[in-house]
C-alpha positions, 0 to 999 in steps of 0.5 A: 913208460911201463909205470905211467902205462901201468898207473894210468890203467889201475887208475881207469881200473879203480874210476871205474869201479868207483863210478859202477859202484856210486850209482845204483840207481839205474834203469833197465828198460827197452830200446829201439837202435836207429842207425847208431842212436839209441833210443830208450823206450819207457812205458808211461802210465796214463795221466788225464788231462783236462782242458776246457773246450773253446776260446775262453778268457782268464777270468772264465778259467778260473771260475771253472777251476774254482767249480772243478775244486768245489765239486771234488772236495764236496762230492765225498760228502754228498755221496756220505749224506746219501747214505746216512740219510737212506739209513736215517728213513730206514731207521724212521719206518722201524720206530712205531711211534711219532714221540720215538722217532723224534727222540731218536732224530734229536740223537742222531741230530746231535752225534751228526751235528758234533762229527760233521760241524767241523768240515761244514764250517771249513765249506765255503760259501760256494762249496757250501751250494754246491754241496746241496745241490749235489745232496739233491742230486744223490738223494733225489729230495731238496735240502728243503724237503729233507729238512722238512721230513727230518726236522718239520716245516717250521725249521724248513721254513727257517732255512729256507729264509735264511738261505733266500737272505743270501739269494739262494733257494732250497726248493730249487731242484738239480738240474743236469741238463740246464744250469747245473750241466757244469756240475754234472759234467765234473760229476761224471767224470769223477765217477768214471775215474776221469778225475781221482779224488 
């Protein structure tokens, strides 16, 4: 009887070693005692979480899914075009002379043409709009009056029949009140960290 007792403790003894040592992985963390339930207490880190208001159909949530990815992936654009577009005018009002600056657009044309074509030709259609409307948003000019300052009227008016084509038009401001509402809304809050990008 002895040996079973004295087998059967070394046996706990070496589980339980075994078992303590196997898992290291464990949590320390704060409980509440309820009667005899122990309840562990975690501190969660805070998530956003982001639902569309109303009844709406399948197909209405997904249209407004599609709007959140387009703006999320473009916005860091737009934000990028803003600034090299004010250090483009800045750069324009340093250079005396007409002849100079166009040199001078048609360098920087083609190192911007040869960085960013990539990630403009991975845009689709949609993001593509939404892209120019929040360029207009950020710089306060439509994408036909920057084209027309950078690049003269004749091109302006060349994309501009271009995008008419595809039933857009360049001349139409951002409107974040009326129709762009949407945008503006997701604009907002990317930029009060409601969305992380």
């Amino acid at each position: 009887m002895r040996k079973g007792l004295f087998l059967g403790t070394l046996l706990l003894l070496a589980f339980g070693r075994a078992f303590s040592q196997d898992t290291p992985n464990r949590i320390v963390c704060h409980a509440v005692i309820e009667g005899r339930d122990t309840i562990p207490v975690f501190e969660l880190k805070p998530y956003n979480v982001i639902a569309f208001r109303g009844n709406l159909s399948n197909k209405e949530i997904r249209r407004k899914t599609r709007l959140m990815n387009n703006v999320i992936k473009v916005y860091p654009y737009a934000r990028l075009a803003a600034v090299k577009l004010h250090e483009y005018d800045s750069l324009l009002l340093s250079i005396p002379n007409d002849e100079q600056r166009k040199k001078t657009m048609k360098q920087v044309e083609k190192a911007f043409v040869k960085q960013y074509t990539p990630i403009v030709e991975d845009l689709s259609f949609n993001q593509g709009i939404v892209l120019l409307k929040l360029i207009d948003r950020e710089t306060g000019k439509t994408t036909y009056r920057i084209v027309d300052e950078l690049r003269g009227k004749i091109t302006a008016f060349f994309y501009q029949s271009i995008a008419r084509l595809w039933h857009y038009n360049l001349k139409d401001n951002y409107d974040p009140n009326g129709r762009d509402a949407e945008i503006e809304s997701i604009v907002r809050m990317i930029e009060t960290g409601k969305i992380k990008i």
